[in-house]
N, C-alpha and C positions, 0 to 999 in steps of 0.2 A: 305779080300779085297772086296768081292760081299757082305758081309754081312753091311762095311765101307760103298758102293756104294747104298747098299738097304737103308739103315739110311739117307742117306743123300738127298737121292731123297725122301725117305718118309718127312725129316724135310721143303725141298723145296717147297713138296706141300701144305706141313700143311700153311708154311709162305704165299703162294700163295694166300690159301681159307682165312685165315684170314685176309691178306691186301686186298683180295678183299670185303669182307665182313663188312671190316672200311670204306672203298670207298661209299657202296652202302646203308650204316645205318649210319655210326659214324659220318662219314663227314659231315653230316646236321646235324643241329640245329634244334629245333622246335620250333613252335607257332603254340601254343591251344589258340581258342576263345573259352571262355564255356559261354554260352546263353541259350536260348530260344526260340523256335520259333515264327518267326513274329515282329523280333528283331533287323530288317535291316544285318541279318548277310550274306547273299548273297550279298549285296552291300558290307559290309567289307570282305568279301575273297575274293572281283574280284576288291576293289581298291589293299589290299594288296597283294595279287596273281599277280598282272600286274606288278608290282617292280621286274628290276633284279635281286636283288637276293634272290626274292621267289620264290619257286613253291607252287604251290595248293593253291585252290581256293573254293569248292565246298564242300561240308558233305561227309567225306567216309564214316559213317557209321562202326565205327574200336571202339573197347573198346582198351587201353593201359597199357597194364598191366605187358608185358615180353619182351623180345627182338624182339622176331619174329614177333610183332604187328608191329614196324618200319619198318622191312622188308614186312609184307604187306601193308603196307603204300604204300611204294615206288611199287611193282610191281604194285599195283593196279592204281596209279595213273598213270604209263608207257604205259600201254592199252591201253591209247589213247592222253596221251601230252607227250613232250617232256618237257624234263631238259633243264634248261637255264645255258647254260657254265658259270662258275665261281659262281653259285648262292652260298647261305650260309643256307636258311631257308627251311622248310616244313613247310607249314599252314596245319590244318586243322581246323573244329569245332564241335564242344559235344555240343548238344541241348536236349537231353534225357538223362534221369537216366538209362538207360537199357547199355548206353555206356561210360566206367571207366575210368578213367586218374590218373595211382597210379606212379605217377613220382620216387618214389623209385624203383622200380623194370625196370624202365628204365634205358639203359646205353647211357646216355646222359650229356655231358661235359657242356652244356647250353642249355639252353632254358628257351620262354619265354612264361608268363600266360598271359593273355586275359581276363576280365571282364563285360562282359555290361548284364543292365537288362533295360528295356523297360516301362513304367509302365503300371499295368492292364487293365485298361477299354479299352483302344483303340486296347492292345495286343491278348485280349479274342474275339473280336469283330472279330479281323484279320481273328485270328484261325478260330471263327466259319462261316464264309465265304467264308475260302478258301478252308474248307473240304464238306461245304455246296455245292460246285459248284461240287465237285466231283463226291459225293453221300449225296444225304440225310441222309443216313443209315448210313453213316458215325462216328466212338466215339464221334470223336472232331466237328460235325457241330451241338453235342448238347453245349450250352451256360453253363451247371452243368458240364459236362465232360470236357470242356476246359479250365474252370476255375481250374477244380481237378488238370488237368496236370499242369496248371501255379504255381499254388500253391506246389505242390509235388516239382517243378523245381528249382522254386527260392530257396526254403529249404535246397534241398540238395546243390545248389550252394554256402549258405549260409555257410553250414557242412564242403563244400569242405576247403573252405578258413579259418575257423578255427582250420582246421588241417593240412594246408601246410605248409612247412615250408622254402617255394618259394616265392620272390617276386615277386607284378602281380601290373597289371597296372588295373584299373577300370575307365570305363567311361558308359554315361548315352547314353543307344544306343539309342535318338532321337537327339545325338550330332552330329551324321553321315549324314543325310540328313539335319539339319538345321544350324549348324554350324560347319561345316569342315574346313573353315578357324583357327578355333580356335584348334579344336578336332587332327587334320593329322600333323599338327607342331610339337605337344606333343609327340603323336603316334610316330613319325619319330625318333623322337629324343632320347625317352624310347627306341624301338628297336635299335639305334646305327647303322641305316643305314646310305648308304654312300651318298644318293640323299632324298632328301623327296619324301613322298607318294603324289600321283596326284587324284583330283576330278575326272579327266578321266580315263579311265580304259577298258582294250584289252576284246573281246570278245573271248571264248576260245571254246573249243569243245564237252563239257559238260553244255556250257551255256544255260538256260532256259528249261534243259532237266526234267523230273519227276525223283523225288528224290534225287535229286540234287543240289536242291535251290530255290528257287525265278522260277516259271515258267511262270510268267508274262511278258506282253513287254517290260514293265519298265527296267528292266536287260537286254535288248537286247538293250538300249539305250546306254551304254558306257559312259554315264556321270549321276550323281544327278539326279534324275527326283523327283520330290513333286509333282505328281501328287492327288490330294485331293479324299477319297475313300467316298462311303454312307455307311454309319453304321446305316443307320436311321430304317430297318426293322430287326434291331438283338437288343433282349434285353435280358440281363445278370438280374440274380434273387438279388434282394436285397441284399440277406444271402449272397451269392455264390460274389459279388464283393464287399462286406465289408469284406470278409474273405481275398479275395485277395490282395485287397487294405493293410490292415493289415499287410498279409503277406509281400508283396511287403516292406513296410515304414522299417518295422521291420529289413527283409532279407538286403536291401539298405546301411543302417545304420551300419550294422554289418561288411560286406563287406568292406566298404569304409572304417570304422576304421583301417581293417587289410592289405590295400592296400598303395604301394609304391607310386603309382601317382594318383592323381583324376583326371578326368574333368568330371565336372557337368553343368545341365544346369542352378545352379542359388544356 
């Protein structure tokens, strides 16, 4: 009978740790944006992060490649927001090659891909700017290094999608600050949420922090800002944004073929 007794409370806890363990990983869904830096993706995780039923908004910085990635997903982002009662999604987004998103080895019932690429000249320019303000000495505030990274980036995004065997939604991420009207309808409709996504969007508590995203004021604005940058003292080597450029046309092209929705700019 104590050994009946022992079984049964061992089976009750087993059932316990894994119903809770379906709560705190299975229960969400995901949405991966995969980009680039410089790519307006901090305005898209804090329009779509502000939607009840997303969480996450910002880069965790996570490669995904086993269970326990989801579960650090979620602790990591508990540290400091909170769950939105009845939500359905987890954002987050992959802007580096250093960080993997191997959706087989995830135990994930749905979820959904993300696609935008930005195009070079203005994206390189970003880069070398915003690393420039940091540190001179910085990889990327060189104009050859920032290009290498854009180039290596779009590639493997390229790689990514001719081997998924997920459908993803792709859009031209200057669609987000210049036409949203057109862009957020689509979006809304492709995730199958139950309200459309809004041009305005909640400031959270990671917003404008280093590492994070967007550390500009612009993101501390809560809605669209176009505010117009000078690029006039940054110039890209000839070789270095023809290779880009290239890349870019090439990577674009390939994408969009193997992609379930487009919006483009034109």
């Amino acid at each position: 009978r104590r050994m009946r007794r022992s079984g049964a409370f061992a089976f009750s806890c087993s059932f316990v740790f894994i119903y809770t363990a379906y709560l705190m990983t299975d229960h969400y869904s995901r949405i991966f944006l995969l980009s680039h830096m410089r790519a307006f993706t901090s305005l898209a995780g804090h329009i779509l992060g502000s939607h009840p039923q997303i969480n996450g908004y910002y880069e965790m910085h996570l490669s995904y490649d086993d269970e326990s990635s989801l579960q650090k997903q979620l602790e990591s982002y508990q540290e400091n927001d909170t769950l939105k009662p009845g939500s359905h999604y987890f954002f987050d987004k992959l802007l580096h090659n250093d960080y993997a998103l191997q959706l087989d080895r995830l135990p994930l019932a749905d979820s959904r891909i993300l696609l935008a690429l930005r195009e070079p000249e203005s994206t390189i320019k970003s880069i070398v700017k915003l690393f420039a303000k940091k540190n001179s000495d910085e990889l990327y505030a060189s104009p050859v290094e920032a290009a290498r990274y854009y180039i290596e980036r779009v590639t493997r995004l390229s790689e990514f999608c001719a081997q998924v065997k997920q459908d993803y939604f792709y859009f031209d991420a200057e669609m987000l600050p210049t036409a949203p009207d057109v862009l957020l309808p689509r979006l809304s409709s492709w995730l199958e949420l139950a309200s459309p996504l809004s041009e305005h969007y909640a400031i959270f508590s990671q917003t404008g922090k280093d590492r994070k995203g967007d550390t500009s004021e612009n993101i501390r604005s809560g809605t669209i800002n176009m505010a117009p940058h000078d690029y006039s003292a940054i110039c890209i080597p000839e070789e270095q944004l023809d290779m880009a450029q290239l890349a870019y046309s090439q990577c674009r092209e390939k994408i969009m073929g193997g992609a379930e929705a487009v919006v483009t700019r034109g």
